[in-house]
C-alpha positions as CSV (number, residue, x, y, z in Angstrom):
1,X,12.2,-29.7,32.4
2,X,13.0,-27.5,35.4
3,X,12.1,-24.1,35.2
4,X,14.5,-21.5,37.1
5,X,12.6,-18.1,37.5
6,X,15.1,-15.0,38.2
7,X,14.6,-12.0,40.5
8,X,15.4,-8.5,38.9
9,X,15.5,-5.6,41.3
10,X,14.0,-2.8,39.1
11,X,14.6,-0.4,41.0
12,X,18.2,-0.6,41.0
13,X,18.8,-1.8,37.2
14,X,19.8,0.7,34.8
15,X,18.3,0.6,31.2
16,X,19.8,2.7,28.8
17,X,17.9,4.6,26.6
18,X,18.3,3.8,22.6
19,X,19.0,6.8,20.8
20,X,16.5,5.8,18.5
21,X,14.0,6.1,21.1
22,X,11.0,8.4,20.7
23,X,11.7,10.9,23.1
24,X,15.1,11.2,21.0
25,X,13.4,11.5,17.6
26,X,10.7,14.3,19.3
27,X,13.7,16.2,20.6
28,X,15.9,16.1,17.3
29,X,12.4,16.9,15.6
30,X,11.6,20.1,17.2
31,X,15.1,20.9,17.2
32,X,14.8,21.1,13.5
33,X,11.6,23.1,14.2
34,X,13.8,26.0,15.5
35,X,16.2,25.5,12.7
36,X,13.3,26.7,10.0
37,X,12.7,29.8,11.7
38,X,14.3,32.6,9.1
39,X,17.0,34.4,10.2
40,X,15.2,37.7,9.5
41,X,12.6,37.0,12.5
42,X,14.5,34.7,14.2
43,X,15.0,36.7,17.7
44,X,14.6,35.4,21.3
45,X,11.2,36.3,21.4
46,X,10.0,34.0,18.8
47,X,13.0,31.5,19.8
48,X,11.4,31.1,23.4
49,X,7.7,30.8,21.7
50,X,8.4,28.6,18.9
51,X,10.3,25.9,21.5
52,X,7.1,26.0,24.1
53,X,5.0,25.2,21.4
54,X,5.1,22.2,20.7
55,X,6.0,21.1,24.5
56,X,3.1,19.6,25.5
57,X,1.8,17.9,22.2
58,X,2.0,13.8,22.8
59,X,4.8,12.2,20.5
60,X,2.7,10.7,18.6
61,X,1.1,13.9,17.0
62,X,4.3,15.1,16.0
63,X,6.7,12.5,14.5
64,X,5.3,12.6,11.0
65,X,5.0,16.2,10.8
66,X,7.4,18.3,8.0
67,X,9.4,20.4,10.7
68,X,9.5,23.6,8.3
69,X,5.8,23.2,8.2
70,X,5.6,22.8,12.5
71,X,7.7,25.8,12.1
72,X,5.1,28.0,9.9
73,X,2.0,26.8,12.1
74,X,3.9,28.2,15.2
75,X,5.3,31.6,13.4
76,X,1.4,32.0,12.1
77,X,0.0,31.6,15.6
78,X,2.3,34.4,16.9
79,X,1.8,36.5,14.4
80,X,-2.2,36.1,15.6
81,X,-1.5,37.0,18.7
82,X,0.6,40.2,18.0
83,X,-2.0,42.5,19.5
84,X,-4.7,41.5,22.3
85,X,-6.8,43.1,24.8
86,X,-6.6,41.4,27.9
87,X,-10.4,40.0,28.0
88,X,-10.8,39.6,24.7
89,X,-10.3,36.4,22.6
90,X,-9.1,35.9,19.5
91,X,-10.3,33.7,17.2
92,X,-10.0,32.5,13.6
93,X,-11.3,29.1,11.3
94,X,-9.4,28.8,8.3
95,X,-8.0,26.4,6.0
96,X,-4.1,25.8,6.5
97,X,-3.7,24.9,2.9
98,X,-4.4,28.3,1.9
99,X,-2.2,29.9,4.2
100,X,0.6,27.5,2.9
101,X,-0.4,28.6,-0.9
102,X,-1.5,24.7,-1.8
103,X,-4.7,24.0,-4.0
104,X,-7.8,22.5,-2.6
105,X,-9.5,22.3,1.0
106,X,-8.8,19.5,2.7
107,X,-9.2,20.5,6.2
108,X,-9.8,23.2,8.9
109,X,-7.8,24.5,11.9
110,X,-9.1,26.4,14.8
111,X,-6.6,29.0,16.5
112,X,-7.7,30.9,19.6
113,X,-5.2,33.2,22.0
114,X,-6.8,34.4,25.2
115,X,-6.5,34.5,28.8
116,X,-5.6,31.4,30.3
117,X,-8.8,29.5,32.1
118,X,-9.3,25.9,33.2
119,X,-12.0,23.9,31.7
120,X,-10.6,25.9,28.4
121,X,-9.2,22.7,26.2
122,X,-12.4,20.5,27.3
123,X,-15.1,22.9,26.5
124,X,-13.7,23.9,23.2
125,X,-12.7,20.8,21.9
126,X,-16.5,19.9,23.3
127,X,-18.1,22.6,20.9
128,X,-15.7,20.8,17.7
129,X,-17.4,17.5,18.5
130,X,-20.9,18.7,18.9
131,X,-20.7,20.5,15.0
132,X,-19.4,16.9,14.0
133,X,-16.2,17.7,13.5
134,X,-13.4,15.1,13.8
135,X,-10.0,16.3,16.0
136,X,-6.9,15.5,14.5
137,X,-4.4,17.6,16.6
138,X,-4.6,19.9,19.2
139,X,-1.9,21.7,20.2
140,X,-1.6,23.9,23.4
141,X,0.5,26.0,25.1
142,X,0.8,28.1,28.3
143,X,2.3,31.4,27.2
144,X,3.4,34.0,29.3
145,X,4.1,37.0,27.6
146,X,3.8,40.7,29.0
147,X,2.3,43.3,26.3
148,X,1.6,46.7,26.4
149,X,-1.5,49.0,27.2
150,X,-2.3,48.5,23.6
151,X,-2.1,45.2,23.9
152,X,0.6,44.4,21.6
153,X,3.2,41.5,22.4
154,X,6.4,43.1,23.9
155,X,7.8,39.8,25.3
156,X,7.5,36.0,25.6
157,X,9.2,35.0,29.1
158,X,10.2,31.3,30.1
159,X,11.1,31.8,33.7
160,X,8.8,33.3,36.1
161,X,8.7,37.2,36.5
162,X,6.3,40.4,37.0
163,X,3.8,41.9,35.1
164,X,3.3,38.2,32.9
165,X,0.2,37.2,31.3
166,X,-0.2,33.8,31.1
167,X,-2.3,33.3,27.5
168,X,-3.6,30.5,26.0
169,X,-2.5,30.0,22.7
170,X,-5.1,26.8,21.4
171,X,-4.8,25.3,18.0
172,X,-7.1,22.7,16.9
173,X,-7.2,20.8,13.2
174,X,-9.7,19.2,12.1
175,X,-9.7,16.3,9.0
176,X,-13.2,17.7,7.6
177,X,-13.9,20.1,4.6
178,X,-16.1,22.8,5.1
179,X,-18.2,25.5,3.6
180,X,-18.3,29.1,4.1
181,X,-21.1,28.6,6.2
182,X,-19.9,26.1,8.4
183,X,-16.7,28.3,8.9
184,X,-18.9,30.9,10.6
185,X,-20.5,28.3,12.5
186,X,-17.6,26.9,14.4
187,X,-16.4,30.7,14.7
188,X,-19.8,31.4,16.3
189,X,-19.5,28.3,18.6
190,X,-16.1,28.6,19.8
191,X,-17.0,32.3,20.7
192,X,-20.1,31.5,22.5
193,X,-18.2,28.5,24.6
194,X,-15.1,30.7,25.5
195,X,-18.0,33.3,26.9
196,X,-19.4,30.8,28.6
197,X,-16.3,29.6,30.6
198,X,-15.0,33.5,30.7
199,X,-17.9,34.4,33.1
200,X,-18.2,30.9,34.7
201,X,-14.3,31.5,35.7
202,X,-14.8,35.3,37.1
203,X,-17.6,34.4,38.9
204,X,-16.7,31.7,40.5
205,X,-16.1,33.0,43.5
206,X,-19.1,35.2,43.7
207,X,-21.1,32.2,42.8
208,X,-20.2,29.8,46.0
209,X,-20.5,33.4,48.5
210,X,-24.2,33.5,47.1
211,X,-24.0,30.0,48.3
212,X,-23.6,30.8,51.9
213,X,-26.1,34.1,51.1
214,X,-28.7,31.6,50.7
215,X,-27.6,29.0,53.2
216,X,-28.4,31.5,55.3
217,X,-31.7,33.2,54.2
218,X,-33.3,29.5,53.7
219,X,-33.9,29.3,57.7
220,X,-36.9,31.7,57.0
221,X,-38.3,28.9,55.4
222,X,-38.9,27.7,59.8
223,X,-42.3,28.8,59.4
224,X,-43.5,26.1,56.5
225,X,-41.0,23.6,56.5
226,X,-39.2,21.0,59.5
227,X,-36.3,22.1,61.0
228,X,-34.5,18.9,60.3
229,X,-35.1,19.7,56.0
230,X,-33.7,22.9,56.3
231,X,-30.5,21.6,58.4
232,X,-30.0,18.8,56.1
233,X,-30.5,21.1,52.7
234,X,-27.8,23.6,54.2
235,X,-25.6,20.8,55.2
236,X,-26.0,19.5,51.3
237,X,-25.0,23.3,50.2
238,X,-21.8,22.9,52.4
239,X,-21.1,19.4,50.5
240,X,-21.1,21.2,46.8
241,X,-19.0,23.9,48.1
242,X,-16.7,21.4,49.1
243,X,-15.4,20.4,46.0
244,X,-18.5,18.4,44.9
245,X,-19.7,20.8,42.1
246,X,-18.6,23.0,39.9
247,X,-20.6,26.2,40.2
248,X,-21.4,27.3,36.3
249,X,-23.9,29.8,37.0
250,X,-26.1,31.2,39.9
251,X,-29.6,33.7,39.1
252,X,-32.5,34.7,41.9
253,X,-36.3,34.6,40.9
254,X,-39.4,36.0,42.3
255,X,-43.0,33.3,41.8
256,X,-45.5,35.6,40.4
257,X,-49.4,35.0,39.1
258,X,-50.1,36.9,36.2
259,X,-53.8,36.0,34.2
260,X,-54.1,33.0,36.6
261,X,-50.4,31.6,35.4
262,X,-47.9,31.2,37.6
263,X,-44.5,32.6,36.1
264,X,-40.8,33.4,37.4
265,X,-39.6,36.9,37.0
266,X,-35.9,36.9,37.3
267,X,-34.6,39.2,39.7
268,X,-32.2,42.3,37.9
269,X,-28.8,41.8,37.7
270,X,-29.0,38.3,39.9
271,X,-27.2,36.5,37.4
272,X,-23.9,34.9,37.7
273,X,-21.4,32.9,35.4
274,X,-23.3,31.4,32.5
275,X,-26.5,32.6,33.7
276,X,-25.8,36.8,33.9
277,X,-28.2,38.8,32.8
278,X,-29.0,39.0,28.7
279,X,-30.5,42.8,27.7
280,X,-34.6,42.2,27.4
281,X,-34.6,38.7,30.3
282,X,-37.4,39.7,32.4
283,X,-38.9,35.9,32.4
284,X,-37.6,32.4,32.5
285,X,-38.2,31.2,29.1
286,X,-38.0,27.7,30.4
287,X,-40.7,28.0,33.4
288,X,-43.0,29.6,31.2
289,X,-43.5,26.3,28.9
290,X,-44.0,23.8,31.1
291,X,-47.6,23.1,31.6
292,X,-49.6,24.5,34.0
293,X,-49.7,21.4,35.9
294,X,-46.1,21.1,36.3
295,X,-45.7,24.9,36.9
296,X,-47.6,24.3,40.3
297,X,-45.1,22.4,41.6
298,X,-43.2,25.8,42.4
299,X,-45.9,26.4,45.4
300,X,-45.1,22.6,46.7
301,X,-43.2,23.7,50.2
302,X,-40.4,21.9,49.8
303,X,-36.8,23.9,50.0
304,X,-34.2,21.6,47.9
305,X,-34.5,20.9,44.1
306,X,-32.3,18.7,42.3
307,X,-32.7,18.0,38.8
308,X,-31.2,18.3,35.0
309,X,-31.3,21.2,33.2
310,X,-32.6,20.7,29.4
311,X,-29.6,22.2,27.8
312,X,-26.6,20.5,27.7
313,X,-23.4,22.2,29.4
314,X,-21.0,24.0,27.4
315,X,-18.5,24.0,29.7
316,X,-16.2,20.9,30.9
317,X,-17.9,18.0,30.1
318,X,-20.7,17.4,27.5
319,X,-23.8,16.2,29.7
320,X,-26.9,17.9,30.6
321,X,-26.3,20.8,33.4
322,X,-27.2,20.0,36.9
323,X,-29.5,22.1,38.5
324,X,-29.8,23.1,42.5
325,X,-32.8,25.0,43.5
326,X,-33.2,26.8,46.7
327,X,-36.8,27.8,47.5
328,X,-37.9,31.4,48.9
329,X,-40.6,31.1,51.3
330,X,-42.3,35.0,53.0
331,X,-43.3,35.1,56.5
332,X,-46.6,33.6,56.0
333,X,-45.5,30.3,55.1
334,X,-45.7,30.9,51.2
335,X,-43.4,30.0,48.3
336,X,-42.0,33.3,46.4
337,X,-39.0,32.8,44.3
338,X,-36.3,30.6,43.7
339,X,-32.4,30.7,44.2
340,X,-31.0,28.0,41.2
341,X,-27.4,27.3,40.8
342,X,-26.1,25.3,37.5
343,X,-23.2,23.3,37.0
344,X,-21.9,20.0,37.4
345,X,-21.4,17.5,39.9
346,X,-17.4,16.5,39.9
347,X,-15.5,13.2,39.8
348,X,-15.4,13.0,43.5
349,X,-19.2,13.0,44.1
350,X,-19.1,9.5,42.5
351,X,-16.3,7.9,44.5
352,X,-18.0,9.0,47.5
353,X,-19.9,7.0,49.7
354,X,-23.8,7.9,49.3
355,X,-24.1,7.5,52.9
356,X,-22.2,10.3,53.5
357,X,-24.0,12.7,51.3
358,X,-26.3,15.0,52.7
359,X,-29.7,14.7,52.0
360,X,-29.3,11.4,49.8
361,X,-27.8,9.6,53.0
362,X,-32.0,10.4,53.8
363,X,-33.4,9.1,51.5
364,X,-30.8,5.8,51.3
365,X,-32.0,5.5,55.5
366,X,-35.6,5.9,55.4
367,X,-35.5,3.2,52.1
368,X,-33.7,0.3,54.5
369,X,-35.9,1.1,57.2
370,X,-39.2,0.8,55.7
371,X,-38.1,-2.3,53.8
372,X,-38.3,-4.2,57.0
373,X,-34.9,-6.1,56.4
374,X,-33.3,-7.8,59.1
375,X,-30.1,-5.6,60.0
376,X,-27.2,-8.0,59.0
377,X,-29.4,-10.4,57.2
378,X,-28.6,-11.8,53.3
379,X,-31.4,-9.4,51.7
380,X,-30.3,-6.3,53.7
381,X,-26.9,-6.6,52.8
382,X,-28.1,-6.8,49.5
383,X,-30.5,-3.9,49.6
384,X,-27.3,-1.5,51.0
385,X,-25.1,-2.8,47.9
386,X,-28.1,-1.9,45.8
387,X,-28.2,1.7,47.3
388,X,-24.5,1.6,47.2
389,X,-24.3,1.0,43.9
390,X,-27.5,2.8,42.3
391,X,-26.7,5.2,39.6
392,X,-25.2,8.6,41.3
393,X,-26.9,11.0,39.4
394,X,-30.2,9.5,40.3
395,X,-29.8,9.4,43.3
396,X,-30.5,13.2,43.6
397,X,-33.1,13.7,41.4
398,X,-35.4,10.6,42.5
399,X,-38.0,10.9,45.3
400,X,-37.8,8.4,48.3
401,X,-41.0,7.0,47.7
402,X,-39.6,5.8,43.8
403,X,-36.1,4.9,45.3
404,X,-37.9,2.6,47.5
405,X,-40.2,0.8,44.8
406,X,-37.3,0.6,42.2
407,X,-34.4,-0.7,44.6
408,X,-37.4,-3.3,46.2
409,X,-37.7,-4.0,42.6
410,X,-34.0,-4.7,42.0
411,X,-33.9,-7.0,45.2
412,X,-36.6,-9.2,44.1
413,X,-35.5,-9.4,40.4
414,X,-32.2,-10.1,41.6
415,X,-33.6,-13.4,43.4
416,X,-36.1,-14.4,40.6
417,X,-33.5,-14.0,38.0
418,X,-35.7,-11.6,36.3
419,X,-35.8,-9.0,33.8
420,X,-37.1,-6.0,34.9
421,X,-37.8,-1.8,33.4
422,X,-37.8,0.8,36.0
423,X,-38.9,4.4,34.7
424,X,-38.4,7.7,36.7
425,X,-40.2,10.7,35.2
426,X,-38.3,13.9,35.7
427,X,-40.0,16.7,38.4
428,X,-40.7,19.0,35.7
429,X,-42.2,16.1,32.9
430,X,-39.2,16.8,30.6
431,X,-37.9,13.6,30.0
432,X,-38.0,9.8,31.5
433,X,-35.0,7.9,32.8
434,X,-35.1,4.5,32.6
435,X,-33.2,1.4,34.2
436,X,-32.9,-1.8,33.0
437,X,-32.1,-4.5,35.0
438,X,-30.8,-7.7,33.8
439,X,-29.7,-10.9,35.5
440,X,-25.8,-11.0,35.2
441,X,-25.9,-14.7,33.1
442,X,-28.3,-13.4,30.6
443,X,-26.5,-9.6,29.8
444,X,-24.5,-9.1,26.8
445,X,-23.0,-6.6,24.8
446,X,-25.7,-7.7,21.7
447,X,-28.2,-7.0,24.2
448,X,-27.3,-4.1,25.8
449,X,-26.9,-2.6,21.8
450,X,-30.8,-3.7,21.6
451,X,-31.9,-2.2,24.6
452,X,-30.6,1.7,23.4
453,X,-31.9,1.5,20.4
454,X,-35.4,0.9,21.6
455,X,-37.7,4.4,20.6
């Protein structure tokens, strides 16, 4: 049986599109959409809103939707956003059965208008999950509108122009039924997350100047520390502000002894982003509980702290916040204070190579040369794809000394085919990380279940 294989050029072939197709049924759909709109309200304004609505919202999400009912969520929204103060949010929880006058509560939608913001979708629909709430639809445009000093909604535009606003108008349903109680809570939430990324957003800027502010001031740290640490821990600063971190929130402390404690005063009106000063903060909370033991490690001379935070971020992605400390050392020598930035490391950090990352690429060096590896031999090449490969965020927090006995580890399990668990405690005794290798032939999905649900 001979089997003749043809050649199509794809490029130049023509495929017509079935009028049947999806993209077909979306357009007739929210043409229909416009069609429900009553005549009564039914002027430009609303006709330019009500067809950038649904723009964005995947196919999918929209094809077994009532269009008269598409129509009344998008006429409702409006109406919510009649009058707004630049800077101020607006948000509401409420069943959309009872707005549509049908019995029962079946489930919940979340509508917000407010100042357009990136990280805005993310962190919100971050905040739903985190109550336990399940996302059915989220639907969100990119308005711009121009209003009035009063705020009120004097035009939706389409085309570019002056004097526009450009307002987020988010709607989110949810499937679950909810009390009272729970109503508020998502309310409370939502508020605190769009504060959150509000003054992470306008102080962005300020945030990575402090940057250089204390790039700069560390090099008084010459007197206690090697000029090759403070170098390297200014070249890492340059690294984050080159689109390796997001900068969340930035505040200055002074190291004080108070009744034989040591305790970190925060320095008025240092704060930044998600970390600006709260009436009655005259103490980190967080400093003060750690045991006294742990606490002394603010007096270690060392400039460059990199950890997690024990609160997870609310902005962006759900994970713990990473934290960047910049020491304060006086003339004599002596720790003082702190400089601590929050945020997150972005998707770039981890396609990078860690040789090229300042202050890691140090630790990654001083690993391979005290290993005593041939350079080129079988084991060292295996050693640098270890290093290559270890997990990113670790990277930063774990000291040299541990990277060297865990990635020795690794190397020697590797060739014994053996099972091995590798624990790093955190700097300030918080929590433990552990790694758990496993030979390749012997990991499966049964056992990797087994391994997270050990206590």
């Amino acid at each position: 049986m001979a089997l003749r294989v043809t050649e199509i050029n794809m490029e130049s072939k023509q495929f017509p599109r079935s009028a049947n197709s999806i993209d077909d049924k979306v357009g007739q759909l929210r043409g229909r959409v416009l069609e429900h709109i009553p005549a009564q309200i039914s002027d430009d304004n609303t006709q330019r809103f009500v067809s950038q609505y649904f723009a964005d919202v995947p196919p999918e999400d929209l094809l077994n939707r009532d269009p008269a009912s598409l129509a009344r969520i998008a006429l409702n929204h409006l109406e919510f956003g009649k009058q707004r103060q630049i800077g101020s949010p607006l948000i509401r929880v409420f069943s959309p059965e009872k707005i549509d006058h049908k019995p029962g509560v079946r489930h919940l939608a979340l509508e917000i208008v407010t100042d357009d913001m990136p990280f805005l979708v993310d962190s919100v629909g971050m905040e739903i999950n985190r109550q336990g709430l399940i996302i059915t639809l989220t639907v969100h445009p990119l308005i711009k509108v121009r209003r009035d000093k009063n705020g009120v909604l004097q035009e939706v535009v389409d085309k570019p122009g002056p004097d526009l606003i450009a307002e987020s108008f988010l709607r989110i349903e949810m499937e679950n039924e909810a009390t009272n109680e729970d109503v508020a809570g998502i309310e409370s939430g939502v508020k605190q997350v769009l504060r959150d990324v509000s003054f992470a957003v306008q102080d962005w800027t300020r945030t990575q100047h402090k940057v250089e502010e204390v790039k700069a001031s560390s090099k008084e740290a010459a007197v206690a520390l090697s000029e090759q640490e403070i170098a390297e821990t200014g070249a890492f600063l340059d690294w984050l502000v080159n689109d390796h971190f997001i900068f969340l929130g930035y505040r200055e402390y002074n190291l004080l002894e108070k009744d034989g404690q040591d305790l970190l005063e925060i320095v008025p009106a240092s704060g930044l982003g998600i970390l600006r000063d709260k009436p009655g903060d005259a103490m980190s909370k967080s400093f003060s509980v750690l045991p006294q033991h742990v606490r002394n490690y603010a007096k270690a001379k060392n400039l460059l702290t990199l950890t997690k935070g024990n609160a997870l971020a609310t902005v962006h992605r759900s994970t713990h916040i990473d934290y960047v400390g910049i020491k304060k050392f006086d003339k004599s020598g002596e720790v003082t204070g702190e400089h601590r930035f929050l945020g997150l490391y972005t998707s770039k950090v981890y396609l990078d190579d860690p040789y090229e990352i300042p202050v890691v690429r140090n630790k990654l060096q001083e690993v391979t040369r005290r290993s005593g590896l041939q350079v080129g031999s079988h084991s060292e090449k295996a050693l640098q794809t270890i290093l290559r490969n270890y997990h990113r965020s670790e990277l930063f927090q774990i000291s040299t000394d541990l990277l060297y006995e865990i990635s020795l580890g690794i190397l020697y399990s590797q060739e014994r085919q053996q099972t091995r668990l590798f624990a790093r405690t955190d700097t300030f005794g918080r929590y433990v990380s552990c790694l758990v290798f496993v030979p390749r032939d012997r990991y499966t999905t049964e056992l990797r279940m087994r391994v997270q649900e050990i206590q």
